[in-house]
N, C-alpha and C positions, 0 to 999 in steps of 0.2 A: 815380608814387607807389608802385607796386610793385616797383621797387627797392629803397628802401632799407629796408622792413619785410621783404622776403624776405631779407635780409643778415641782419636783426636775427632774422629765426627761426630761419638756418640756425645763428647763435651756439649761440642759447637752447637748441636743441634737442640740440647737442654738449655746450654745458653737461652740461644734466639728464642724458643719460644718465651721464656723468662720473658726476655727485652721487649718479644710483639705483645704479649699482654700488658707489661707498663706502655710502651709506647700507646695503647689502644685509650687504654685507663686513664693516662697521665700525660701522654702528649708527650714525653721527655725520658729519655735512657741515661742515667747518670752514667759517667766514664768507669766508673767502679765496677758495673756488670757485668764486663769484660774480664777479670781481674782471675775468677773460678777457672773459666775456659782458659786462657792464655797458659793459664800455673799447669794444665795438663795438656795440654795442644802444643806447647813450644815444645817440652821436652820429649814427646811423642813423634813430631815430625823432623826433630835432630835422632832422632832413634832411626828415622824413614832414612834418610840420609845418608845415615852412615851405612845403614845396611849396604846399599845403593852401592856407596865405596867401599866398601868391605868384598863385591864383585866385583870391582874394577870397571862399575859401569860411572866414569864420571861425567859422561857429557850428558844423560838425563838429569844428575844433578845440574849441572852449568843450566839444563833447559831450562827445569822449572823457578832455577832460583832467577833467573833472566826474566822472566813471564812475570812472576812472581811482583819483582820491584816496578817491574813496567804497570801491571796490572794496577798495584797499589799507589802507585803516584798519581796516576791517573784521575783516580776516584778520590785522591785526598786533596789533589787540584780541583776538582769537582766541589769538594765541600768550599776549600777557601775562595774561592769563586762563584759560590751559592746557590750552585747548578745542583746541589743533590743536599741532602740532610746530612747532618754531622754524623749523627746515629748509624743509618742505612751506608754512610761510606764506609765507616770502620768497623761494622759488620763484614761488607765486600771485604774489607783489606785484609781480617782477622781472618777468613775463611780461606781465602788466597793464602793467607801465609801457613795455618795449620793445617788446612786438605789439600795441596796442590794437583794431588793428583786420586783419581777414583778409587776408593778404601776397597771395592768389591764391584764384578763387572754386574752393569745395571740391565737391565732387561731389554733394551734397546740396541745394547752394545756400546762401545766407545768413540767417542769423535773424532774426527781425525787428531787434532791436536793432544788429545788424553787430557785437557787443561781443568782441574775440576772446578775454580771457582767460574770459568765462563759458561760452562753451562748453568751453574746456577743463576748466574744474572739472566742469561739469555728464559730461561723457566721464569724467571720473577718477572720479566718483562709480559710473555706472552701473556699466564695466570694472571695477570695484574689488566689485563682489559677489559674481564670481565666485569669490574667495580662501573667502569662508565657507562658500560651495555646494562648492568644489573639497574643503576642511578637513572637512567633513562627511560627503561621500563614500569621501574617505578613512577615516574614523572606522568610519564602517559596514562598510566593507570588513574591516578591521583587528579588528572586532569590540571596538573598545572602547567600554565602558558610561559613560556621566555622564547628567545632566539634560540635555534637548533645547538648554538656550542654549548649554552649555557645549560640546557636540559643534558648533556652527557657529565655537566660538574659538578651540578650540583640542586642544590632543593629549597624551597622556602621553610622556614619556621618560624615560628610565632616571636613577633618581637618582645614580649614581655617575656618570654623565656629563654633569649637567645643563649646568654651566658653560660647557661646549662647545658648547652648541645655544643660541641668539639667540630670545630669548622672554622674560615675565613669567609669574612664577609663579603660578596659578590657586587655591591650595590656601594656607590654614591650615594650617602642621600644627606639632603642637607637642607635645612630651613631657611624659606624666603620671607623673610620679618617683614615685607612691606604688605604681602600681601597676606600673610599669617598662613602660609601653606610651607607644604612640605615638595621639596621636588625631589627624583631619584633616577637615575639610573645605572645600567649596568656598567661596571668598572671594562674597560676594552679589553679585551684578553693582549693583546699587545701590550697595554701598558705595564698588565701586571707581571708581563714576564721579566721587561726591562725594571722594575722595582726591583725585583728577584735580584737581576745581574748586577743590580748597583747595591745591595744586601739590604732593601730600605724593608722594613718589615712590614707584614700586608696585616689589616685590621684583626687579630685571633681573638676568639670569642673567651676560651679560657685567660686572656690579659685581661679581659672583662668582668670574670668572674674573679680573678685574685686581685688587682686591684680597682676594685668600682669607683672610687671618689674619683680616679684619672681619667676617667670615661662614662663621666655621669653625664657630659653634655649628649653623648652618642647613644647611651640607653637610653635618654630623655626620648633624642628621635627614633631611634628602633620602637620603643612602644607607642609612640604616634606614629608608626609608620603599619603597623599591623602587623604584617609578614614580610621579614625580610631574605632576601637568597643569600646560603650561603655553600660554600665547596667544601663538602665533607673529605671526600677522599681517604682509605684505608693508607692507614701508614703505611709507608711501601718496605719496613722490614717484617711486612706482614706476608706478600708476596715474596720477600726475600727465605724466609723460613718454608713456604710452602716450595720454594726453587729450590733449596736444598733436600728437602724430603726427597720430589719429584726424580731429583738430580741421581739421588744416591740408588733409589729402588728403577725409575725408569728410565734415565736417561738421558740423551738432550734434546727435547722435543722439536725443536727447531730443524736440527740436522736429519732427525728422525722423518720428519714432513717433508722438507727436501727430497729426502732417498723415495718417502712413499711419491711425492708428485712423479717424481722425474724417472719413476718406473710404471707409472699410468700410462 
């Protein structure tokens, strides 16, 4: 049974990294980068499967395929609802469906559930905190001033170069023709999130760099603006890849902290 989910991780996990270096590079995972993995991960965990029945063990089958569909709709809800990136959900969804369950026992040991794509999200979750504590350290370093949430999202860059730097712009700003100034400030984190849920797209630096004449008015004020903020943020199938590593060699660090508190 640990054959054929170990073939289908080692796909998965060539995948993802593929996917987290465009996604880094290019901001965008075409659906086709999926296409490698799936051709050796579907027939790999139909192989798990059958083994599975081949002992008459069907109700782990019923588990994971239950988990499975649940897991997956979830996060494809997610995306159509614009809670999560198109990308980073059909990673989750494709990992759920080709690793359901831990290829080899991970050095932690197993979860209670055995569920393997939950612990990878729950790993991409915690790994993925570092980015705001890393962004804010930086800030501090750097000496630059904003409101406390904004120094965890993100960072100024120079507005004559904005375009060239991979972010969402943080900032209002917008020209007062009477008075021939510039005013600005910080977009509310509340608004932006209800933008989010109603799918209205937030200002991307790269829509700026491919098409500039659509956004000459806003580069005009970015470079009269100097420095403007914006929310870099690591693609979160960056953390996604690094929860799968973690996943496979250590564990489920989550559960793993649990067992360590709760025996202090």
């Amino acid at each position: 049974m640990i054959l054929p989910l170990l073939i289908s991780s080692i796909a998965v996990l060539a995948t993802l990294v593929y996917a987290s270096f465009r996604d880094i590079m290019e901001r965008r995972v075409p659906f086709r980068t999926w296409y490698p993995m799936l051709a050796i991960g579907l027939p790999a965990v139909i192989w798990f499967y059958l083994s599975l029945l081949q002992g008459g063990d069907w109700q782990p089958v019923l588990f994971f395929l239950i988990l499975t569909g649940l897991f997956s709709l979830i996060f494809y809800l997610f995306a159509v609802f614009h809670l999560f990136g198109g990308a980073d959900a059909w990673a989750l969804i494709f990992i759920a469906v080709c690793i359901p369950f831990f290829p080899i026992k991970p050095i932690l040991g197993y979860p209670p559930l055995g569920f393997f794509p939950m612990t990878v999200l729950t790993n991409a979750v915690i790994l993925n905190l570092v980015t705001p504590v890393a962004i804010f350290l930086m800030n501090i370093v750097r000496r630059h001033e904003a409101p406390i949430p904004y120094l965890f999202l993100g960072f100024p860059v120079r507005g004559d170069e904005i375009e060239h730097t991979f972010g969402y712009v943080m900032e209002e700003i917008e020209e007062v023709v009477e008075e021939g100034t510039i005013r600005r400030q910080f977009i509310p984190i509340g608004s932006a999130l209800k933008s989010m849920l109603h799918g209205e797209r937030r200002l991307y630096t790269k829509d700026m760099a491919r098409y500039p004449e659509e956004y000459a008015h806003e580069l005009s004020l970015f470079r009269r603006a100097g420095m403007v903020w914006i929310s870099w943020g690591v693609p979160f199938i960056v953390p996604i890849t690094a929860g799968l590593i973690t996943a496979l060699l250590a564990g489920d660090l989550l559960f793993s902290a649990m067992i360590m508190i709760r025996g202090m």
